[in-house]
C-alpha positions as CSV (number, residue, x, y, z in Angstrom):
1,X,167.1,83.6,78.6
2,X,163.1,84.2,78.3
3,X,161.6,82.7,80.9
4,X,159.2,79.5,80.8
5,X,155.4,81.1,80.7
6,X,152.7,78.2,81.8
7,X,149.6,80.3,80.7
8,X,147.6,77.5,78.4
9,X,150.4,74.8,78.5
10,X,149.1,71.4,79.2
11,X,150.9,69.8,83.1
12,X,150.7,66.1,83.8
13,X,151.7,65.4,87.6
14,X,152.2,62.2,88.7
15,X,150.7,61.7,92.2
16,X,148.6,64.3,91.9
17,X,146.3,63.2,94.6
18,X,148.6,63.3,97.3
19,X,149.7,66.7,99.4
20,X,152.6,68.0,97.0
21,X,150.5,66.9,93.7
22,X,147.9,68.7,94.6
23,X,150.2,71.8,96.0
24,X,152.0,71.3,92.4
25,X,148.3,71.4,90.9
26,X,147.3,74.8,92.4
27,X,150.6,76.7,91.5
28,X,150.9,75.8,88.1
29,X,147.1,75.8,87.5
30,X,147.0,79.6,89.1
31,X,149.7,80.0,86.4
32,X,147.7,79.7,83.7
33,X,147.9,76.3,83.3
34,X,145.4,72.7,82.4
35,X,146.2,70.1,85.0
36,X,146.1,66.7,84.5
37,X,146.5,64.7,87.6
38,X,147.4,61.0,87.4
39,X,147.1,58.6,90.3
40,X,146.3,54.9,91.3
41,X,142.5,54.7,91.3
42,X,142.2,53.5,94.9
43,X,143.7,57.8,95.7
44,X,141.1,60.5,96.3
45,X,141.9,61.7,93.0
46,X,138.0,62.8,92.2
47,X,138.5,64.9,95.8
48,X,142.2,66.7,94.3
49,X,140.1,67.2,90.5
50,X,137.5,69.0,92.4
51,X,139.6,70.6,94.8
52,X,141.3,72.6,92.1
53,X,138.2,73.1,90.2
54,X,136.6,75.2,92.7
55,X,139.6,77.2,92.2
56,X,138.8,78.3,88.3
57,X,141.6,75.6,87.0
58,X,140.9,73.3,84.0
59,X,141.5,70.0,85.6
60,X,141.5,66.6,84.4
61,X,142.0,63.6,86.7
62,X,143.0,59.9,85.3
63,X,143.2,57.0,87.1
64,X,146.4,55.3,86.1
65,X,149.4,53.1,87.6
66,X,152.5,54.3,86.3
67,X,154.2,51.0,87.0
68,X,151.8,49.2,83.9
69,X,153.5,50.4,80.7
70,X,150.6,50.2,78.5
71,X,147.9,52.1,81.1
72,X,150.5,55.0,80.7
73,X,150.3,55.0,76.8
74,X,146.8,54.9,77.4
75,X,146.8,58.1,79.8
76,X,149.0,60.2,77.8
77,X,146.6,59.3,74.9
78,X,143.6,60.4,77.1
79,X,145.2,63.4,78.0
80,X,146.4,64.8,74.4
81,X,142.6,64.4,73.5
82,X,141.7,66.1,75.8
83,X,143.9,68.9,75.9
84,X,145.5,69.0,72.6
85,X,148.9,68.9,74.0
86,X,151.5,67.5,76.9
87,X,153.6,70.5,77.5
88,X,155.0,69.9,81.3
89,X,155.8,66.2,82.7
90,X,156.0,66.1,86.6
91,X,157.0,62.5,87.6
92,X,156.2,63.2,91.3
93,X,154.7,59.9,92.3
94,X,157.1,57.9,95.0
95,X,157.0,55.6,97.4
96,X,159.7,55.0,100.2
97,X,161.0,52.1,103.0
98,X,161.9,52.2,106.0
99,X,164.4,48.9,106.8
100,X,167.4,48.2,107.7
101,X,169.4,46.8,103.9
102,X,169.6,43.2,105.6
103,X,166.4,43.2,106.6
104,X,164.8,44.0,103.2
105,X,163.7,42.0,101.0
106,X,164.5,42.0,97.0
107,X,160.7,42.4,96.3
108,X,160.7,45.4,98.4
109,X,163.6,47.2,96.1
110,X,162.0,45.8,93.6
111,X,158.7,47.9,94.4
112,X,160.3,50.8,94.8
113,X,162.5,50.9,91.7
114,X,159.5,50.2,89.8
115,X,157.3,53.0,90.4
116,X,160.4,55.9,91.3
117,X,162.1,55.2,88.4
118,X,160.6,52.6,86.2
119,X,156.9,54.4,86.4
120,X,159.0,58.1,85.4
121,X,160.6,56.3,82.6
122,X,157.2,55.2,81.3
123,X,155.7,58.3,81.6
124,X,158.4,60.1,80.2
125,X,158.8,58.0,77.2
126,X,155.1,57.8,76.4
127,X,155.2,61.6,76.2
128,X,158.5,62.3,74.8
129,X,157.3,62.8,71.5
130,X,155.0,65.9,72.5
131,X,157.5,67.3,74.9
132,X,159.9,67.4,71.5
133,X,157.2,69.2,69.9
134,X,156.7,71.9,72.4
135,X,159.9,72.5,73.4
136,X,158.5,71.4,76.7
137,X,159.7,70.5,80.3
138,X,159.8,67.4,82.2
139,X,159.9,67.9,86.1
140,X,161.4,64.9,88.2
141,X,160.8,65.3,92.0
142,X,163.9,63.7,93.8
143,X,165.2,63.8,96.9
144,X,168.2,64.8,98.7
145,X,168.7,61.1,99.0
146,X,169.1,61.6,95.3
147,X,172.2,63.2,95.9
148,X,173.4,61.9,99.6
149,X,173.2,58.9,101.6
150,X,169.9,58.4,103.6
151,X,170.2,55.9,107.1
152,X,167.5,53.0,106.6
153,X,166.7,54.1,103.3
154,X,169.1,52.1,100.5
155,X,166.4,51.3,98.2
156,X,164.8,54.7,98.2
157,X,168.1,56.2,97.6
158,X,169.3,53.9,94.9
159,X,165.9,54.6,92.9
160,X,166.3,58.8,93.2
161,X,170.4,58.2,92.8
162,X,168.7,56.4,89.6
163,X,166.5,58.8,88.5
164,X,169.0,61.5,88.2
165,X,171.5,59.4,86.3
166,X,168.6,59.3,84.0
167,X,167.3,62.6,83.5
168,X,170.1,64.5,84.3
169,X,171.5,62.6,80.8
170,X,168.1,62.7,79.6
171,X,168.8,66.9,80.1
172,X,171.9,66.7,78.1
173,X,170.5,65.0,75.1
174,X,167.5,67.5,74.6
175,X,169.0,70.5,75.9
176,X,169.8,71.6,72.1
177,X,166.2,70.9,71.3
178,X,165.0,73.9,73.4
179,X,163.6,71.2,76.1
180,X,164.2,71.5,79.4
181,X,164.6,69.1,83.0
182,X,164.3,70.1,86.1
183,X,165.8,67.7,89.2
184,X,163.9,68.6,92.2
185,X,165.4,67.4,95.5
186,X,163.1,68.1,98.5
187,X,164.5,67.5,102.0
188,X,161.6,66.6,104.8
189,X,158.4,67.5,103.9
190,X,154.8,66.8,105.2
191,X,154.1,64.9,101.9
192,X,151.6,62.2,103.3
193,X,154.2,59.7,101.7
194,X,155.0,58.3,105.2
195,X,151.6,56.4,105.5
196,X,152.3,54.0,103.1
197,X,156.0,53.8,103.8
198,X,157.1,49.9,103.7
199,X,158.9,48.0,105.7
200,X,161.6,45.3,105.3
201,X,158.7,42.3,104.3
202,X,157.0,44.9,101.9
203,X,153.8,45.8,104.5
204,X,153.4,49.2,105.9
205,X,154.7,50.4,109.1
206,X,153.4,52.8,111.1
207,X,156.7,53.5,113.4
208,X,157.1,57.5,113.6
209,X,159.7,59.1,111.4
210,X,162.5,61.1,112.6
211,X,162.9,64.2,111.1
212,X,166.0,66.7,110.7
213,X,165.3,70.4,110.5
214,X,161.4,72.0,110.1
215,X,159.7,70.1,107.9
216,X,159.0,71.6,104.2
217,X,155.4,72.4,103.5
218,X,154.2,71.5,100.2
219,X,152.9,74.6,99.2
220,X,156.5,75.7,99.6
221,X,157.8,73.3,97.4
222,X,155.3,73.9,94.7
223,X,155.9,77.8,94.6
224,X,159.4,77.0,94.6
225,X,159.2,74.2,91.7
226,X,157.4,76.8,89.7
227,X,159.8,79.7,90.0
228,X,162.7,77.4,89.5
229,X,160.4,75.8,86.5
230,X,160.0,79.8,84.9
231,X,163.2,80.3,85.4
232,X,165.1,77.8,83.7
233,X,166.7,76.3,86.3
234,X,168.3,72.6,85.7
235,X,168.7,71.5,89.5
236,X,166.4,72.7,92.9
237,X,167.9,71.3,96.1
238,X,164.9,72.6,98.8
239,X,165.5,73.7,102.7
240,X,168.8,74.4,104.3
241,X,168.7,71.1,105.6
242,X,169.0,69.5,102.3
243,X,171.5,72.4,101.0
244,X,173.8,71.6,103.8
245,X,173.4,67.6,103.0
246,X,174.2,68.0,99.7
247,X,177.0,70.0,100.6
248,X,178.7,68.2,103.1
249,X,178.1,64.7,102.0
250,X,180.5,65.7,99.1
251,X,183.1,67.9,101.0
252,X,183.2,66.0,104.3
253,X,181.3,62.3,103.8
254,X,182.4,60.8,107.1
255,X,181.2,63.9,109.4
256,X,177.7,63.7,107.0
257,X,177.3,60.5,108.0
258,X,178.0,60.5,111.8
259,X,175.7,63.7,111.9
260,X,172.7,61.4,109.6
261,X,173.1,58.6,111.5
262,X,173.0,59.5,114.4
263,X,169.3,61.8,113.5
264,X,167.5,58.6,111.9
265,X,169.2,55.3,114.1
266,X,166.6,55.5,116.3
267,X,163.9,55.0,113.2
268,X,164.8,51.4,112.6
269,X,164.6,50.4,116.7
270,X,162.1,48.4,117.5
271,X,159.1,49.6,119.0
């Protein structure tokens, strides 16, 4: 099979203020590519549009919060004007919680389902259309809690477990179309996506996250995504960490989840 080329091709990333948007900007953007970054207005997005500006890419940057249906239309609209087509989706944009299951509150699962899976749907749908017409790709960053239990994280892991129900079929139906999906599932990374985690009463915590393994470095992830991207890949599970998770949270669940709890138990003590 030929692989994917991005020279010219039109990229939407979702998030694409935060650390692995931007790193996501910069590798497909070197590629060739126009970069459209989307992100909630109150983000540095101007600072990421510059950012990869400086480095020769053709950059547009839209405020725009995936979880409001109609701003999304509105976005993908603003972004086919400008760039004639929408040829690569990356729903990258996530939030997470930290809490206990009992101690969380339905708003907070709520929040979270609505702008890791809800906000990709949008996107995805509002685009679908030109993705058909290119023969295009849609890229959904996961998570290995996509794929394995995560201590102190149920919400968080329902809404990736969600996402690749969804694109994973999503793959299947288009496949024959010459459209592609790509499941992304990153272990620990130094994403920035900590600061805003939320707690069990939906504010923000600021309790230090435990981590297993080195963290991932989002330039790592990004050069990865885009090899994996070129190459046709359908599924990119990141780090040995996350490969080992994956693994033995299907061959051997209970020994996965003595060794997980007993790396995150201590996030959820009190400080």
């Amino acid at each position: 099979m030929a692989q994917r080329e991005f020279r010219d091709r039109t990229v939407v990333i979702t998030g694409g203020a935060g650390s692995i948007g931007r790193a996501l900007g910069r590798s497909f953007g070197l590629a060739g590519a126009k970069i459209a970054l989307l992100d909630l207005p109150s983000s540095p997005l101007n600072e990421a549009r510059v950012e990869l500006q400086k480095l020769g890419i053709e950059t547009l940057a839209v405020p725009c919060d995936i979880t409001d249906v109609e701003r999304v239309r509105s976005t993908m609209k603003a972004v086919r004007e400008a760039f004639g087509s929408i040829d690569v989706l990356i729903n990258n944009a996530g939030i997470v919680h930290r809490s206990a299951f009992a101690d969380t509150r339905p708003e907070v699962f709520r929040r979270v389902m609505e702008v890791n899976f809800f906000g990709a749907l949008h996107c995805t749908q509002a685009c679908m259309a030109d993705l058909l017409d290119s023969r295009g790709l849609i890229i959904a960053i996961s998570s290995i809690a996509g794929l394995a239990p995560l201590y102190g994280r149920s919400g968080y892991a329902a809404s990736k477990h969600a996402m690749h129900g969804l694109f994973e079929s999503l793959g299947a139906e288009v496949a024959s179309e010459g459209m592609g999906v790509l499941m992304v599932c990153p272990s620990f990374v130094e994403s920035g996506l900590e600061a805003s985690t939320l707690g069990g009463d939906g504010n923000r915590i600021t309790r230090p996250r435990s981590k297993v393994g080195r963290l991932g470095s989002p330039n790592d992830v990004a050069a990865h995504v885009l090899k994996a991207a070129r190459d046709g890949r359908r599924r990119l599970v990141l780090t040995p960490v996350g490969k080992t998770s994956a693994v033995l949270s299907r061959l051997a669940p209970g020994l996965y989840e003595r060794l997980m709890i007993r790396s995150l138990r201590s996030e959820l003590d009190e400080p």
